[in-house]
Structures are given as C-alpha cells and as structure tokens.
N, C-alpha and C positions, 0 to 999 in steps of 0.2 A: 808852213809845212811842219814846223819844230813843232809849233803849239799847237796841231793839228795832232800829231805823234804823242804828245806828251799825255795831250786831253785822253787820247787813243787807251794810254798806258794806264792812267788813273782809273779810267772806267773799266778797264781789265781788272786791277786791283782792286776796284771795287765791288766788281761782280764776284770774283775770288774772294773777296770778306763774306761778305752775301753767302757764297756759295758754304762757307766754315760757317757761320751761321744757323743757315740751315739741318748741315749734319748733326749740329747739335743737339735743336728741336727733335731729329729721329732717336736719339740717343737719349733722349732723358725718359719716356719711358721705361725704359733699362737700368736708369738711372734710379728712378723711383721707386723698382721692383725689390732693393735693400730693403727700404724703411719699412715697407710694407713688412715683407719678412722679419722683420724683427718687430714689430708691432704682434705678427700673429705670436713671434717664438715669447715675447713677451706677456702675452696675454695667456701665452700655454699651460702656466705654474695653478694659474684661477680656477681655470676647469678645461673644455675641452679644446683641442686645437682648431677642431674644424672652424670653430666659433669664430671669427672674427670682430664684429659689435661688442659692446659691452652689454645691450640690454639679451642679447642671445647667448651671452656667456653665463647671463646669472638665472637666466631660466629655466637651464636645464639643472642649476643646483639644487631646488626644491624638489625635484622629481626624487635623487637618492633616497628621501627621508620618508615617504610612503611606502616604494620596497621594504626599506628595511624594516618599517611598521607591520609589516605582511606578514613577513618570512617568520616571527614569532608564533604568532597564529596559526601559521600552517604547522609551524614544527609541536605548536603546544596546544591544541584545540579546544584546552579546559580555561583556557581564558575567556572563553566567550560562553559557560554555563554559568547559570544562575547560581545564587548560594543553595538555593534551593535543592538542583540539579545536581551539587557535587555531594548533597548532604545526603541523597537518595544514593549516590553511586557508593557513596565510604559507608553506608546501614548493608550496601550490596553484599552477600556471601555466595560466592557460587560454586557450584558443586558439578564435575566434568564426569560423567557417566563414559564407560570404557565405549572408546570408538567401535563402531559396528562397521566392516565390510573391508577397511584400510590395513593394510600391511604392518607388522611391529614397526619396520626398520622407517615408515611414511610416519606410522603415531607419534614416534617419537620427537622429531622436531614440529612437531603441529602442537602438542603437548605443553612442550616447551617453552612454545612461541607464546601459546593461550596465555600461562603464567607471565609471562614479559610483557605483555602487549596489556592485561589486567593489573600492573602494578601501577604502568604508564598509564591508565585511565580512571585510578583510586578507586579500583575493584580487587575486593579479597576472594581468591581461590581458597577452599578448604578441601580436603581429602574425603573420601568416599566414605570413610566411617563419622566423618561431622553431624552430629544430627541440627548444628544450628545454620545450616544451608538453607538461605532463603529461595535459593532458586537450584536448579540443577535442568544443566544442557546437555542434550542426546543429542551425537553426531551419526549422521548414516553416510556413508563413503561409496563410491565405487568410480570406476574408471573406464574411456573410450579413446580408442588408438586410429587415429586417422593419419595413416603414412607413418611421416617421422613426428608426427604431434601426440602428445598426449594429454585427454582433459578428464579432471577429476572434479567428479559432480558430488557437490554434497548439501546435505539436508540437516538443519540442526534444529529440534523441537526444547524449546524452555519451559518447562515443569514447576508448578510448587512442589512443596514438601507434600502438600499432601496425593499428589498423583496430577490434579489436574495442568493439562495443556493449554498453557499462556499467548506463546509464538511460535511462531517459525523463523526460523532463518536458512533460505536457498540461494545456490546458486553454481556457478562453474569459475573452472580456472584452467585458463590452456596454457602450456608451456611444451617447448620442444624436447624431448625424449635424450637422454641425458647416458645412458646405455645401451644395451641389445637387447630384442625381445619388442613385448608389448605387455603392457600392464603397467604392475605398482614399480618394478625393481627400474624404469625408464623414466619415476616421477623422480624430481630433482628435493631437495628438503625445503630450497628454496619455494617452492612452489608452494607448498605445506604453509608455512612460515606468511605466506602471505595472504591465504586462506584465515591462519588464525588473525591476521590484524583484521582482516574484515568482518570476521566473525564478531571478535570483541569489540571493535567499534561500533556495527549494527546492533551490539547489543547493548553498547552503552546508550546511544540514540534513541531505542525504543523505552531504558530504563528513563532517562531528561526528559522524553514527550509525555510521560506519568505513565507508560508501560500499560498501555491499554491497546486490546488489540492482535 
C-alpha cells in the first residue's frame, strides 16, 4: 500500500514537471518575440523598418538614387538640350509687343514672369525699341467667368523682324476668382505668371525643334 502511494505521488510529480514543461513550450513564442524586435530595431539604422531580411533592406536603397537623378531634370530642363539647342536659345533675342485685351494691373506680373521664366531658359528679352530682336511675340488676352471660376484665354503669334508670322502659341488657364465681380480684377497674378512659364517654355521647345512650323 506504501509503495502503491508512493508510486502514486511520483507519478503526480511527474505529471506536474510535465505539466511546467509544457507552459513553457507556450511561452517561448513570447519569448522569441524580443530578439525578433530587436533584430528589426537593429536593422532600422540601414534603411527601412518595415524591412525585415537583409536582401529587402538593401533594395529599396538603390531606388533613392534615380529620384534623385530626376528631380534635376525636372527642376532644370536644359540639361537634356543639345549644344546645339542651347546655342539657338542664347543667339535668341525676343521682343514682347504690348499685351492686347489684358488689364494693366494682369500685364504686369505676366510681363514680369516672361522676363524670369526667359532668363531661366538662356533667352534674351530686349525692349520694344531693340531693332536687333530676332523674334518678337504678340499676346491677345481676354477672359470668361463661369460662376466663381475664371479662365483667361490667350493667343500669342511669334513674328520675325520683318513682319512675317512664324507660330502660334494658344491656349487657357482656369483658376478660381480671387475677388468680386467678373473679369480681369477676379484674375489672381498667379495665374498670369503661370501663363508666362508656359508661354516661354512652348517657345523655347519650338525654338530646339529648329522652330519650323
């Protein structure tokens, strides 16, 4: 009966080891989920957290260095003309014939813009009494009020010196109405100003395609 009891007690004890045993097995999952975390916090300084792996850590680092290849190009768009191309634009003289149909207070930062946006594309502005203006641009303005929007439609014709018509350059710009009323005093200068970048840049474009056309 003792040894019957005893045996009894041992095999209790031993199921109770078993049973600590066991809890442990569930608990080391839990256990594990440290090194992990610190595996990722460690791998965090390389590049990104998400990353876990080391070969998914180092692939997205090559991606940085074509953005940033980009972002020049879009900011300086004369890196991708020819010599050719920039040698046509710097022989450029152009000459801005007074705006037809646009408001003083609109000409003004359109004007403005022309000049800024023409220095930034190594094209020379000259004044209206230059006579060594290779080219000279007529802008035609006017304006249409839909609700609270207002869009200003314009027309710019590119001339030699000697009268004849080269190009054209059209088109519109909508922007929301900035004042009271309808018409020019509702255009923002903004708007203007972004009219001249497009202006100047379409006419750098047609001047690099050898301006035929």
């Amino acid at each position: 009966m003792r040894r019957s009891r005893v045996t009894t007690v041992s095999l209790l004890a031993a199921l109770a080891l078993g049973a600590c045993t066991n809890a442990k097995d569930v608990l080391e999952p839990s256990a594990i989920t440290p090194p992990t975390s610190s595996a990722q916090s460690s791998s965090a300084p390389q590049g990104t957290s998400t990353t876990a792996t080391t070969p998914t850590a180092t692939a997205p680092a090559p991606s940085p260095a074509p953005s940033a290849a980009a972002s020049p190009m879009t900011s300086s768009p004369t890196t991708s003309r020819t010599p050719a191309q920039t040698a046509v634009l710097a022989k450029t003289r152009l000459q801005v014939a007074p705006i037809v149909g646009a408001s003083v207070d609109a000409a003004a930062p359109l004007t403005a813009e022309l000049q800024t946006r023409a220095k930034q594309r190594g094209l020379t502005l000259v004044g209206s009494t230059d006579q060594t203006a290779t080219h000279v641009l007529k802008g035609y303005f006017s304006t249409m009020s839909e609700g609270k929007d207002t869009t200003v439609i314009y027309v710019w014709d590119i001339y030699d010196p000697s009268g004849n018509r080269l190009h054209r350059i059209n088109g519109q710009q909508k922007a929301p109405a900035v004042g009271s009323g309808e018409g020019w005093p509702t255009v923002a200068p903004a708007t203007m100003q972004a009219i001249a970048d497009q202006t100047i840049d379409q006419f750098a474009a047609w001047l690099g395609s050898g301006g035929a056309g």
